[in-house]
RONUNU-212517 format. One record per residue: chain; x, y, z of N, C-alpha, C in turn. Coordinates in Angstrom, 1 decimal. Example, Ala and Ser with C-alpha at 12.3 -4.5 7.8 and 13.67 -1.06 7.14 Angstrom:
<recs>
REC   chaine      n.u      n.v      n.w     ca.u     ca.v     ca.w      c.u      c.v      c.w
REC        A     13.2     -5.7      7.8     12.3     -4.5      7.8     13.2     -3.3      7.8
REC        A     12.8     -2.2      7.1     13.7     -1.1      7.1     12.9      0.0      7.9
</recs>
This chain:
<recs>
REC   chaine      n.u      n.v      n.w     ca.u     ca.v     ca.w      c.u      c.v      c.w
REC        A     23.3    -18.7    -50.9     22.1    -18.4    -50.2     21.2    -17.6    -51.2
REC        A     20.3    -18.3    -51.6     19.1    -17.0    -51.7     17.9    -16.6    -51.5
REC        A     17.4    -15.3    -51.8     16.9    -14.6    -51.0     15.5    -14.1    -51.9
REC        A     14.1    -14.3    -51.4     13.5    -14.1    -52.4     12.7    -13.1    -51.2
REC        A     12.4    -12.0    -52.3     11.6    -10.8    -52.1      9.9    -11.0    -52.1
REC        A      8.9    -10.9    -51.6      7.9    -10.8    -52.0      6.6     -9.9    -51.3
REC        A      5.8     -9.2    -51.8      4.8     -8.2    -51.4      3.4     -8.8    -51.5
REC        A      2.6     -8.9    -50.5      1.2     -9.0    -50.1      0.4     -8.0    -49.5
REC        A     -0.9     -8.4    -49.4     -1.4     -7.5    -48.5     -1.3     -8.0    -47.2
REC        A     -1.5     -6.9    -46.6     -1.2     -7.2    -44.9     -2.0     -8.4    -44.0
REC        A     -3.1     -8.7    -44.7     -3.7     -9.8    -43.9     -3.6    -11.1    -44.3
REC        A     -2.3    -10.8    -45.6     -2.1    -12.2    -46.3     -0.8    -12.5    -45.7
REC        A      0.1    -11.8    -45.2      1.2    -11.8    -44.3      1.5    -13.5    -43.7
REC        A      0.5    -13.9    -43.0      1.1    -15.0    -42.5      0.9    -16.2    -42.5
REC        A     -0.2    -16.3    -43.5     -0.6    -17.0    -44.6      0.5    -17.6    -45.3
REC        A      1.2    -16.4    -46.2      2.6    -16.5    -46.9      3.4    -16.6    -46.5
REC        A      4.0    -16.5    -45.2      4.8    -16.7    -44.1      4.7    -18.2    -43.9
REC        A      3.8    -18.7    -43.5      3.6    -20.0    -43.1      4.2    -20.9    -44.8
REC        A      3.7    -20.5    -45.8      3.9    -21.2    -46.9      5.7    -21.1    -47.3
REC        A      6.1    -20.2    -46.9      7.2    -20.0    -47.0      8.5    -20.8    -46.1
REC        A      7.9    -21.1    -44.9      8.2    -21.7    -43.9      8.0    -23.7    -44.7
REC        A      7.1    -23.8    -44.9      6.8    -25.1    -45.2      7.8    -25.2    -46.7
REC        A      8.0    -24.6    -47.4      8.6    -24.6    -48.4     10.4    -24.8    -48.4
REC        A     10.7    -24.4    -47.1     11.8    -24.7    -46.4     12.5    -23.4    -45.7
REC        A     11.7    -22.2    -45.9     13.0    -21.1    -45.8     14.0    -21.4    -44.5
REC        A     14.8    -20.4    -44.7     15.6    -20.5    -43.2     15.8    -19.9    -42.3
REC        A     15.6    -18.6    -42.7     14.7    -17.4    -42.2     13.6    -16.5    -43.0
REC        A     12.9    -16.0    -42.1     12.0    -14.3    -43.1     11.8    -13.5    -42.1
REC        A     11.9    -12.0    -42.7     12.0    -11.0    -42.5     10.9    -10.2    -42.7
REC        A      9.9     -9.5    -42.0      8.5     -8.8    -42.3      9.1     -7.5    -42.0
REC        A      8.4     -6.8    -43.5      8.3     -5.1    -43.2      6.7     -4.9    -43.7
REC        A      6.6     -3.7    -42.8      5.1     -3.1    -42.6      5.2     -2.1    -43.7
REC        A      4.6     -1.8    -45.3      4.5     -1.2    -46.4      3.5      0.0    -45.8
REC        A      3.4      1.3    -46.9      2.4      2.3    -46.8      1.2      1.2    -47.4
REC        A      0.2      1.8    -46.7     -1.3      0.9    -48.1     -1.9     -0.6    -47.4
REC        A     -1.4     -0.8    -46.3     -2.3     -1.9    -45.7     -1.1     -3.2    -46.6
REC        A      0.3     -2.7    -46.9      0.9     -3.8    -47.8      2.0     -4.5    -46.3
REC        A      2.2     -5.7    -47.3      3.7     -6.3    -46.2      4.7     -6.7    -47.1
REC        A      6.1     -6.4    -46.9      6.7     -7.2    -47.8      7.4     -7.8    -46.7
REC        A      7.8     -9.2    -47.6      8.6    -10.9    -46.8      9.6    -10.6    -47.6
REC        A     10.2    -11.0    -46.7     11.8    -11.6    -47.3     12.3    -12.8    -47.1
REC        A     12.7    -13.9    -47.3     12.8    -15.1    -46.9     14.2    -15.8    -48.0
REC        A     14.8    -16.5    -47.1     15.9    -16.9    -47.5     16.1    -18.5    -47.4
REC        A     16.9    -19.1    -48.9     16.8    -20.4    -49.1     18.1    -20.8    -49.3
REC        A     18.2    -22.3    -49.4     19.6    -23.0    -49.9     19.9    -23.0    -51.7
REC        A     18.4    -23.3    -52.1     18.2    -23.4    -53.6     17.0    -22.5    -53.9
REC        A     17.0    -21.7    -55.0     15.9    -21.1    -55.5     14.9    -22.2    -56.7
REC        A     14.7    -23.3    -57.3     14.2    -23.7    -57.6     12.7    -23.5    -57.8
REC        A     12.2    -23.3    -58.6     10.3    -23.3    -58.3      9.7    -22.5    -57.5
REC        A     10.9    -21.4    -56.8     10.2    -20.1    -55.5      9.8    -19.3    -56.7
REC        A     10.2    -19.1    -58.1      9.4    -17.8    -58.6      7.5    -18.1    -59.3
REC        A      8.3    -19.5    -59.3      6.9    -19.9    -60.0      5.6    -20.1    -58.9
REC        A      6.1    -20.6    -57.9      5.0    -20.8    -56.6      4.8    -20.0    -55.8
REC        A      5.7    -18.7    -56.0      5.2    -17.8    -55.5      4.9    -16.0    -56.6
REC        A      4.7    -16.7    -57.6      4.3    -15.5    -59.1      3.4    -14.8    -58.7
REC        A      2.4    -15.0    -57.7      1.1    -13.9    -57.5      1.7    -12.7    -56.6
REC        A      2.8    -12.6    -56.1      3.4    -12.3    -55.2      4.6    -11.1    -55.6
REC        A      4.4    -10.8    -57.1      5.6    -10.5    -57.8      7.1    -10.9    -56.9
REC        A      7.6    -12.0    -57.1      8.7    -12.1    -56.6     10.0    -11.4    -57.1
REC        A     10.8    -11.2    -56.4     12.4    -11.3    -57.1     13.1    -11.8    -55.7
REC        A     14.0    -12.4    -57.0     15.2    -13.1    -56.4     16.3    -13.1    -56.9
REC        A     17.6    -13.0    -55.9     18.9    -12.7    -55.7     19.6    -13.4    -54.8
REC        A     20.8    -13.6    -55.2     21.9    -14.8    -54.4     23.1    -13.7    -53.7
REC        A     22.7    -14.3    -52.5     23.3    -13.1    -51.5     24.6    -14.3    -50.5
REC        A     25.2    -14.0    -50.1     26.3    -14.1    -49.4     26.0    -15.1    -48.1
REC        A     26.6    -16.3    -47.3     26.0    -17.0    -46.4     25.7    -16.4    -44.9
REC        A     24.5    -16.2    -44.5     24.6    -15.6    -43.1     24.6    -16.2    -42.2
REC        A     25.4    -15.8    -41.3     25.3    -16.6    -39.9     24.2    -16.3    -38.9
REC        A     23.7    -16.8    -38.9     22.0    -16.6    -38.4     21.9    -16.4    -36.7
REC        A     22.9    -17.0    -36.1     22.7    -16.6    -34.8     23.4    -15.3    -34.5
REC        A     24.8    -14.8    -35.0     25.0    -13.9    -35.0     24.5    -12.6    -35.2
REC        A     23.5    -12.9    -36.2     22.6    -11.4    -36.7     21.5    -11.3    -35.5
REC        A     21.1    -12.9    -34.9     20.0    -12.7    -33.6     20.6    -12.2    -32.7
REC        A     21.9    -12.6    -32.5     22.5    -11.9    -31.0     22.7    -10.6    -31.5
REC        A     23.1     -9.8    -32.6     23.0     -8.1    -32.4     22.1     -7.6    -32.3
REC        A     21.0     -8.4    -32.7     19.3     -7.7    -32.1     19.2     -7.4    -30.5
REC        A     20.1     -8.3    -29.9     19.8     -8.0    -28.3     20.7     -7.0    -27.7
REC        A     20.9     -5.8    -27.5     22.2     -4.9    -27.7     21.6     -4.7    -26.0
REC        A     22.4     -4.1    -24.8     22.0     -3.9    -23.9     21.2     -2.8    -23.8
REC        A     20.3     -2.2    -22.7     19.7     -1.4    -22.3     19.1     -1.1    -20.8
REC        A     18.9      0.3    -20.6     18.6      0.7    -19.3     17.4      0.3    -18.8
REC        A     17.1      0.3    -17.4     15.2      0.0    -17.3     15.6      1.0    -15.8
REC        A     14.7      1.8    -15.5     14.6      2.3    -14.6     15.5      3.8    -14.3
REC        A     15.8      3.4    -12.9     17.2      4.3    -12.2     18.3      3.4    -12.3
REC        A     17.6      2.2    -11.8     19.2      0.9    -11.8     19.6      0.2    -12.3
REC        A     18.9     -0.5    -13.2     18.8     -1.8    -13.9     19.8     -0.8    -15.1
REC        A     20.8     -2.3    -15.2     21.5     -2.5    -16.7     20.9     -3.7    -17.5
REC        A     20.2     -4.6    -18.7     20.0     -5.2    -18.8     20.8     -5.9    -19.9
REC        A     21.2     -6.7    -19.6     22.2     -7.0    -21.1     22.1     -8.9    -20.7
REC        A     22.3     -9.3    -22.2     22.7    -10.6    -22.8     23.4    -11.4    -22.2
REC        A     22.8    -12.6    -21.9     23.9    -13.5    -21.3     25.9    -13.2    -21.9
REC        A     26.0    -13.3    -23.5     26.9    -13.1    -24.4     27.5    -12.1    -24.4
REC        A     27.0    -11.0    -23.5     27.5     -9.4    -23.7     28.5     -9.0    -22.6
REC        A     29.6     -8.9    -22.7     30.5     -8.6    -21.7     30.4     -7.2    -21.1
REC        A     30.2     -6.3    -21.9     30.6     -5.3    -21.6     30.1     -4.7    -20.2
REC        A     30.7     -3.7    -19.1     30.3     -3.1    -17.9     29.3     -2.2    -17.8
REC        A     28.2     -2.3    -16.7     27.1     -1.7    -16.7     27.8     -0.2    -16.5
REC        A     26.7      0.7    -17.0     27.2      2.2    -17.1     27.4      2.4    -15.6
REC        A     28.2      3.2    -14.7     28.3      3.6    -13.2     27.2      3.8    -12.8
REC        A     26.7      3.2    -11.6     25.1      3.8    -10.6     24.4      2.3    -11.1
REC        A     24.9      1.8    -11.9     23.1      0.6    -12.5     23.9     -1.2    -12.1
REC        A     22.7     -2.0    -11.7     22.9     -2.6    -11.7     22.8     -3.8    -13.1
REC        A     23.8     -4.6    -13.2     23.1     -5.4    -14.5     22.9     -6.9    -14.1
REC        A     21.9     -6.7    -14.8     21.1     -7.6    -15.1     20.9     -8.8    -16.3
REC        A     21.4    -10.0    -16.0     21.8    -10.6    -17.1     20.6    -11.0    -17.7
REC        A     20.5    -11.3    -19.1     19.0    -11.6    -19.8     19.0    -13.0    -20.5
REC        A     18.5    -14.0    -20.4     18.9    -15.6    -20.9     17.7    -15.3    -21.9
REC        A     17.9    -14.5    -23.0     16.7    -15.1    -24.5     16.4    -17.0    -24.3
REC        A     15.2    -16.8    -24.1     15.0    -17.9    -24.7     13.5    -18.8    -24.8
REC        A     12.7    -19.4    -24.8     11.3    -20.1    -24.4     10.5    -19.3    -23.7
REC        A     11.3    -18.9    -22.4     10.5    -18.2    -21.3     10.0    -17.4    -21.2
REC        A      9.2    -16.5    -20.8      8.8    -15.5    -20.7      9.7    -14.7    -19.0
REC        A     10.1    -13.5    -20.1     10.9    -12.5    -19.3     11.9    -12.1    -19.4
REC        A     13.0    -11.2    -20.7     13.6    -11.1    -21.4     13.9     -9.9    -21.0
REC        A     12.8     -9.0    -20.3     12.6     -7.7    -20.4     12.6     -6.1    -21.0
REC        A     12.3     -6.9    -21.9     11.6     -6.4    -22.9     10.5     -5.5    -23.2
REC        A      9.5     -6.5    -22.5      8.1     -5.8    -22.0      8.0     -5.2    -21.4
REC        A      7.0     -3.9    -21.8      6.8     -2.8    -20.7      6.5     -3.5    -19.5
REC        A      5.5     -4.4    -19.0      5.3     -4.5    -17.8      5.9     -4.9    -17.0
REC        A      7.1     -5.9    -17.5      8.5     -6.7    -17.0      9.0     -5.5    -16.2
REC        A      9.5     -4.3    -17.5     10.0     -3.3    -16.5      9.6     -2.8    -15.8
REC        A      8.2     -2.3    -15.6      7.1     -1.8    -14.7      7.9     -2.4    -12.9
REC        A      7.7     -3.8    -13.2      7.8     -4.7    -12.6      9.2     -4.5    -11.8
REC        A     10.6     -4.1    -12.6     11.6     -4.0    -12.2     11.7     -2.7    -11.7
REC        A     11.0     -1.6    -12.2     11.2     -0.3    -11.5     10.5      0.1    -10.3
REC        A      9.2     -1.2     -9.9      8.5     -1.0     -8.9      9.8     -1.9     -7.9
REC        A     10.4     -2.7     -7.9     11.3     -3.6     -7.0     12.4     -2.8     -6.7
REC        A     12.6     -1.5     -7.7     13.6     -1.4     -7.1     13.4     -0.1     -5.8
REC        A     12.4      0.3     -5.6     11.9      1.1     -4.3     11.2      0.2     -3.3
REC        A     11.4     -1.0     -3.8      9.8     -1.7     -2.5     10.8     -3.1     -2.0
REC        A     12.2     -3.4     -2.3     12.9     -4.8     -2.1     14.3     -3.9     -1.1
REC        A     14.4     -4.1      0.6     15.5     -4.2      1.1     16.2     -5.3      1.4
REC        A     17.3     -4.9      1.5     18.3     -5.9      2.2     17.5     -6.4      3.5
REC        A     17.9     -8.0      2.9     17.6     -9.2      4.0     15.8    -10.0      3.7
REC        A     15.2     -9.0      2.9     13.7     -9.3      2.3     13.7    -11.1      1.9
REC        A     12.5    -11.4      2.0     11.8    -12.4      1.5     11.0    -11.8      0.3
REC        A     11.5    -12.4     -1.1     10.6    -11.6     -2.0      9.9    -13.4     -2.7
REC        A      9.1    -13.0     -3.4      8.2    -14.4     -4.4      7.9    -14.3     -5.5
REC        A      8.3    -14.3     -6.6      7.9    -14.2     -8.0      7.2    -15.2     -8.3
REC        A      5.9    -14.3     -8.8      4.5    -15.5     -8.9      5.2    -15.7    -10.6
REC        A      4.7    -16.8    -11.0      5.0    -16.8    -12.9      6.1    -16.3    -13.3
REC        A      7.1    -17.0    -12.5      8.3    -16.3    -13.0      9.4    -16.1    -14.2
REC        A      8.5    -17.1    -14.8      9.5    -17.3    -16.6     11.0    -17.5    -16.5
REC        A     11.3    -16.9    -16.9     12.8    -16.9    -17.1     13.8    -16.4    -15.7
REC        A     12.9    -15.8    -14.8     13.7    -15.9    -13.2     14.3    -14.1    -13.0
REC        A     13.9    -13.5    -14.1     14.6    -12.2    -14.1     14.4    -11.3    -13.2
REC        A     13.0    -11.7    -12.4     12.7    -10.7    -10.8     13.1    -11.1    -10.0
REC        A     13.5    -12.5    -10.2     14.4    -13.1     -8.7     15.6    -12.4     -8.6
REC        A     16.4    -12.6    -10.1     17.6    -12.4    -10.4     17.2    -10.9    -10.0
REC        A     16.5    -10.2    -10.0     16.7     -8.5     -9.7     16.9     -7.9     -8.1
REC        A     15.9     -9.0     -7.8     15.5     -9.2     -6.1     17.1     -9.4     -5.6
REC        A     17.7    -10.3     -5.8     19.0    -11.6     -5.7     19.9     -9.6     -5.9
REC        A     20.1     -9.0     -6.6     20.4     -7.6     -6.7     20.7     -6.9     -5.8
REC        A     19.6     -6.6     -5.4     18.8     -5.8     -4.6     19.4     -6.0     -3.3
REC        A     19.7     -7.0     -3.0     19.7     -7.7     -1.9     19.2     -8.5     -0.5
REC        A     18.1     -9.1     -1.5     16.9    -10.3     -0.8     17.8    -11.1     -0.4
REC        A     17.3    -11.2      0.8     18.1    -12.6      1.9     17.7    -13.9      1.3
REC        A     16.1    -14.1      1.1     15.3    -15.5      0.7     14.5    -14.7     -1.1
REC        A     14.9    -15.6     -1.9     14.0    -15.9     -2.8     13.7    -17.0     -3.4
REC        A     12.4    -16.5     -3.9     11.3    -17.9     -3.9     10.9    -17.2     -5.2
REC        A     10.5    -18.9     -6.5      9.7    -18.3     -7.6      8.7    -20.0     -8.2
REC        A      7.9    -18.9     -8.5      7.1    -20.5     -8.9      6.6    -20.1     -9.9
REC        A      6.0    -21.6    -10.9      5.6    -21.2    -12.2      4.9    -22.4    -12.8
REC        A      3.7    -22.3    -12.8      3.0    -23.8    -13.2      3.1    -24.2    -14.4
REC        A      3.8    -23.6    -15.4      4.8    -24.4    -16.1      6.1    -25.1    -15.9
REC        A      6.0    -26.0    -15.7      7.2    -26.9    -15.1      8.6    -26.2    -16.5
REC        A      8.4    -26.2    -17.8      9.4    -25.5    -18.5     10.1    -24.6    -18.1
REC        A      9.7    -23.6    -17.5      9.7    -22.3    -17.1     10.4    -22.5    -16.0
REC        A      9.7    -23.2    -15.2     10.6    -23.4    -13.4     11.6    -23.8    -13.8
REC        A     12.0    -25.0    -14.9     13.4    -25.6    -15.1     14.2    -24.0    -15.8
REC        A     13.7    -23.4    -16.4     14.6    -22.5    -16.6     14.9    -21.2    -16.1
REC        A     13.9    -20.8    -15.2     14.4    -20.3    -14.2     15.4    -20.2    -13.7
REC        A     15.0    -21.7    -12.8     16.2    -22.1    -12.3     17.4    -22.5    -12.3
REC        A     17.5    -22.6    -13.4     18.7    -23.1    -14.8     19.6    -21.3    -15.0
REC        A     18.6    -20.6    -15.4     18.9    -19.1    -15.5     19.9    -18.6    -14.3
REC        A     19.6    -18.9    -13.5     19.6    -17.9    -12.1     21.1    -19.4    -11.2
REC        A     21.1    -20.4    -11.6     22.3    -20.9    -11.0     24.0    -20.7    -12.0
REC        A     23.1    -20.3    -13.8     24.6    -20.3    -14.5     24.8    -18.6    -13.9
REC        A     23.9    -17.9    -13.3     24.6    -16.4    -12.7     24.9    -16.6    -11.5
REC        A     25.1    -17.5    -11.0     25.3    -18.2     -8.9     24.4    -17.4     -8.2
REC        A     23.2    -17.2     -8.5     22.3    -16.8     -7.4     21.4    -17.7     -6.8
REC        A     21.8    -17.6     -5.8     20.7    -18.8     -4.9     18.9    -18.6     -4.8
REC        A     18.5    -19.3     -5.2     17.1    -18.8     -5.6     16.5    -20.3     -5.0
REC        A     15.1    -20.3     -4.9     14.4    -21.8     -4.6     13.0    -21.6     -5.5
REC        A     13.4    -22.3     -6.6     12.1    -21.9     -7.9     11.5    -23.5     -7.8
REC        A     10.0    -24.0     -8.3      9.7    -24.5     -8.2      8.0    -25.1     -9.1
REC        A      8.0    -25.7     -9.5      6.4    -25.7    -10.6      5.5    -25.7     -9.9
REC        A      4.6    -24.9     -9.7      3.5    -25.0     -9.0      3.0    -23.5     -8.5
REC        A      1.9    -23.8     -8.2      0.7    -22.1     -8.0      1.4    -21.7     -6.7
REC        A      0.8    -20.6     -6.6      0.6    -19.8     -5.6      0.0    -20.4     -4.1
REC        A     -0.9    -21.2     -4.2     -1.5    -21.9     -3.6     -0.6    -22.6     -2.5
REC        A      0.6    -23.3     -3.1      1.0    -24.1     -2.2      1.9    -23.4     -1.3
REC        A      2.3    -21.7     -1.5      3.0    -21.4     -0.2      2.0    -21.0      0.8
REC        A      3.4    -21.1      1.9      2.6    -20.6      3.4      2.3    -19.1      3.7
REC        A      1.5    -19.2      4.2      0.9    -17.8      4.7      2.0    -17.1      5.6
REC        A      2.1    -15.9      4.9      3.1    -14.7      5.0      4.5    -14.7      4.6
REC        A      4.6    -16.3      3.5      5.8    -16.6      3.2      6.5    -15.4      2.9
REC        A      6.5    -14.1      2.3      7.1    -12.8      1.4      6.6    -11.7      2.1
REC        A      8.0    -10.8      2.2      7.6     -9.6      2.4      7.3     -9.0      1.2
REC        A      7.9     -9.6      0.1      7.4     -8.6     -1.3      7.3     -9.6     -2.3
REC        A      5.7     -9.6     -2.6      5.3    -10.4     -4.0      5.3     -9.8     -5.2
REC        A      5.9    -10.0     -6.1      5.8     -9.8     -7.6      5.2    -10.5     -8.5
REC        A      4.3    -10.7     -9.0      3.5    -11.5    -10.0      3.4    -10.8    -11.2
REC        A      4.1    -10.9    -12.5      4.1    -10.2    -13.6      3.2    -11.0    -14.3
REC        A      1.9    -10.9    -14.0      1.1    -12.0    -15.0     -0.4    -11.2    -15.4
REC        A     -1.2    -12.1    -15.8     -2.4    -10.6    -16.8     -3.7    -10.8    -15.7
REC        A     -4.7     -9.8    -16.1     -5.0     -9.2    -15.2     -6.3    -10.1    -14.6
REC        A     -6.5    -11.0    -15.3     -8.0    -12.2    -15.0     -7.0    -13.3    -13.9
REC        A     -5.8    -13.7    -13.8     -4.8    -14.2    -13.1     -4.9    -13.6    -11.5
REC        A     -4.7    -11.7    -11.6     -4.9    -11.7    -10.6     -6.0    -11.3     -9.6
REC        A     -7.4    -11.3    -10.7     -8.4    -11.3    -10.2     -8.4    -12.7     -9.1
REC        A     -8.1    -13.6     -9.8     -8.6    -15.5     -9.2     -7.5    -15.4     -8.2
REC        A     -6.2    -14.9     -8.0     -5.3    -14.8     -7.1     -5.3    -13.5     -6.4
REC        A     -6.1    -13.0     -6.1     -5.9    -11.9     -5.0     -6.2    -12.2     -3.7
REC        A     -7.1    -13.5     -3.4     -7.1    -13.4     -2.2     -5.6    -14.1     -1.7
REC        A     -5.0    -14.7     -2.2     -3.8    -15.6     -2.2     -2.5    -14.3     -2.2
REC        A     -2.6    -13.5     -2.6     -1.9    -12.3     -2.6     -1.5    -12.0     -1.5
REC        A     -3.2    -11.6     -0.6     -3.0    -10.8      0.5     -2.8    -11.6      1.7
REC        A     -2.6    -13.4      0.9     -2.4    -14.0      2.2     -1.1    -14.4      2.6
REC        A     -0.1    -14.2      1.2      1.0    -14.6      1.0      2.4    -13.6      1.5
REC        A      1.7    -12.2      1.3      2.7    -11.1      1.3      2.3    -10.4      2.7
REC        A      3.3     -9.5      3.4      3.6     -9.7      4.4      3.3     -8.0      4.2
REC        A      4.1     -7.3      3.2      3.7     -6.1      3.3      3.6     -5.8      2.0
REC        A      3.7     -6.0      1.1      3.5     -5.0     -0.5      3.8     -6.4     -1.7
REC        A      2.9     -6.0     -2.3      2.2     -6.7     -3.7      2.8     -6.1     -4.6
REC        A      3.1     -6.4     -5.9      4.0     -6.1     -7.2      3.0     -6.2     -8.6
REC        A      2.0     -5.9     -8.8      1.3     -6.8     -9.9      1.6     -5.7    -10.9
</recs>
């Protein structure tokens, strides 16, 4: 494998990134330099022609050892706390949530909701005071299914999630049956449920979304909103 070094300025970053990509790499690596600089790292099968096509760039290059590329992405995902309760960890991670927390399994992938994001958690720390046993809860834009799956926790009698990305609903859904939680996810808005279907709505989505969906909010939720 090798591995070629190279330093730009910061706004040339993805420019060179992109060129590097087309050139074949198989991964790259961005660090943020003092000075408005970035240096790339980018790794190949053959070094051929990378010093010469990329000379403005002072390159170097070195033949480093084969990596197993999914393995170095799954230690990026190490588990972590969110709240009072939440354990969050990796589909792949066995290990037991610390005593008092619930965990929370995390399916990396396409979707949006990994938990990651501040507001995700926002999201999870506001459910876990506002969701009792036997609740109807609704995850508007649900992504990856991770507020059902928290609801489903908690212990919601009924959950419901929709997501007008049909990708998203499939993996939701997909998410939330390889952990046996009974969920009823589905592609489509807000719109098409019944009035007062949820005692507790959650919509983790941006803020022009729930301007156009507020009246639908207060028509849907029975007693408390999640935004």
């Amino acid at each position: 494998m090798i591995a070629l070094t190279l330093e730009c300025a910061g706004e040339e970053a993805e420019l060179v990134a992109a060129e590097l990509w087309e050139r074949g790499a198989a991964g790259i690596q961005e660090e943020e330099l003092p000075g408005g600089r970035t240096k790339l790292k980018a790794w190949f099968d053959a070094g051929e022609g990378l010093r010469e096509q990329f000379a403005a760039y002072a390159p170097e290059i070195v033949e480093e050892e084969e990596q197993d590329w999914e393995a170095e992405w799954r230690r990026a995902w190490a588990p972590f706390a969110v709240g009072e309760r939440w354990w969050l960890a990796p589909e792949w991670d066995e290990t037991p949530a610390p005593e008092g927390r619930l965990r929370l399994t995390v399916h990396p992938g396409m979707a949006l909701g990994t938990g990651a994001h501040p507001a995700t958690q926002l999201c999870l720390r506001a459910l876990e005071g506002e969701v009792a046993p036997g609740d109807r809860v609704l995850d508007v834009g649900t992504g990856s299914g991770i507020l059902l799956s928290a609801a489903a926790r908690l212990g919601a009698g009924v959950r419901l999630g929709c997501d007008i990305d049909p990708a998203a609903a499939a993996a939701a859904a997909a998410n939330l049956a390889r952990d046996h939680l009974a969920a009823h996810v589905f592609a489509g808005s807000l719109r098409a449920v019944a009035d007062g279907a949820a005692d507790v709505v959650a919509a983790n989505l941006n803020a022009v979304t729930h301007e156009a969906l507020a009246g639908e909010y207060a028509r849907v939720a029975r007693r408390r909103v999640i935004l």
